[in-house]
N, C-alpha and C positions, 0 to 999 in steps of 0.2 A: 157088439157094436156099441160105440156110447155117446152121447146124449148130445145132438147136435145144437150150439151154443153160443150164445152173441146178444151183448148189450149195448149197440151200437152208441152210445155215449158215453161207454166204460172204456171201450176199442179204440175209440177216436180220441179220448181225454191221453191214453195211454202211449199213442202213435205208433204202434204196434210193433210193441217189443218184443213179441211173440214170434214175430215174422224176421228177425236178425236170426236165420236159420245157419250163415256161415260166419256168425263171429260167437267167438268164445264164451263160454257160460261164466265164466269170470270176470269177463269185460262187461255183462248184463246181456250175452244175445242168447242163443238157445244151443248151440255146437256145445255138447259134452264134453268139456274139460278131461283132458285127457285122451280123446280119441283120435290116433294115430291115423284112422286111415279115413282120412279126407276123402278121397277119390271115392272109399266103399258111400262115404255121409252121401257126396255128389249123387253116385249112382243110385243111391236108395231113395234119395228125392226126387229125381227123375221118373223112376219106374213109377211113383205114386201120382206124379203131375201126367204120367200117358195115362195110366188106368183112371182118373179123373176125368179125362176128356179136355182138359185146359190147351194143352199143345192144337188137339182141333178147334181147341175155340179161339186161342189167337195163339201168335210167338211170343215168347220170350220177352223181356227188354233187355237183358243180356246173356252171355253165356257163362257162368259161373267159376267153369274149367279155367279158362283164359283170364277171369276175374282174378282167380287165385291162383296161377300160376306164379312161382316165387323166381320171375325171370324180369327181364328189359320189357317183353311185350306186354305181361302180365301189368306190370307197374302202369305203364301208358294206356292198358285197357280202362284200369281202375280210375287213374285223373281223368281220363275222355270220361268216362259216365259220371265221376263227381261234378266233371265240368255242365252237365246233361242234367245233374238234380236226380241221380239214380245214384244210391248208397251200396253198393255191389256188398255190404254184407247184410245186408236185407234178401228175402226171397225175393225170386226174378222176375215176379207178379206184381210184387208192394212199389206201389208209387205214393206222393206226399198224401195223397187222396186216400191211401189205404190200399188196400185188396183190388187188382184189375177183375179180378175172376169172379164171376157170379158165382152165390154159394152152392148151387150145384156141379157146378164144374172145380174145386175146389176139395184138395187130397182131404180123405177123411179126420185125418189127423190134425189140420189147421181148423176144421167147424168144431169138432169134437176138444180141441184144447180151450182149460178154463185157468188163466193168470187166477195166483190167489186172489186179488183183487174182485175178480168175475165170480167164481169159487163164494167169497163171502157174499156179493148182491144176488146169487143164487138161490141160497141160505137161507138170507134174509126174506124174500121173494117168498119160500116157501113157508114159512114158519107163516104166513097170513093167507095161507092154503085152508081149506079144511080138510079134517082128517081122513087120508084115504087117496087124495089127493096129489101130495105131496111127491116131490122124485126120489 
C-alpha cells in the first residue's frame, strides 16, 4: 500500500487534474492514451469507489456510462451536467470545491496518487526531516 498524500494547497492551486479520470492523458486528464476499452476503465473505477464505501456515503453526481456514451442521449447527458457546473470528465465525486468524499471513503488510488508537482513539495518536506525520519 502506498503513502497516503495531500497538500491541500498544492490540490486546490491545481484544481484537480488528477481527478479528470475519463478524458484523455493527452488532453491533460488521467485516461491512458490508448486504452480501448472504456467500459473495462468505467468498470474498474466503479469496483474501487464500492470497495471504498463512497457509493454508501453518498451517490453519484453523475453516471459516467451515459456521460460517455457516443450517442443523442449521451450528448444531452453531458450539456445538462455542463449546464449543472459538473465537467463529466472529471470523477463523479469532483465538484468545483474538489473532492465530495471524505478521505476515508475515497479509492485508495486518488489518496495515494502524487502529481509531480505534490511528488517534489514532498521531497522538499523531507529533506528538512532528520535522518531516519524521512519516507
Amino acid at each position: 500500500m502506498g503513502r497516503d498524500v495531500c497538500v491541500p494547497s498544492i490540490c486546490a492551486a491545481c484544481g484537480g487534474k488528477c481527478c479528470q479520470i475519463y478524458k484523455p492523458a493527452s488532453e491533460g486528464g488521467a485516461f491512458p492514451d490508448g486504452h480501448t476499452w472504456f467500459t473495462d476503465w468505467l468498470s474498474d473505477w466503479y469496483d474501487v469507489f464500492e470497495e471504498s464505501g463512497a457509493f454508501s456515503f453518498m451517490p453519484p453526481l453523475f453516471d459516467p456510462i451515459i456521460a460517455h456514451e457516443n450517442s443523442g442521449r449521451g450528448k444531452r447527458y453531458r450539456e445538462a451536467l455542463r449546464r449543472a457546473g459538473i465537467d463529466p470528465d472529471y470523477c463523479q465525486y469532483w465538484s468545483l470545491k474538489g473532492c465530495l468524499l471524505p478521505r476515508d471513503k475515497r479509492p485508495a488510488a486518488c489518496r495515494e496518487y502524487a502529481c509531480e508537482r505534490l511528488r517534489q513539495a514532498i521531497a522538499d518536506a523531507d529533506k528538512n526531516l532528520p535522518e531516519g525520519e524521512q519516507a
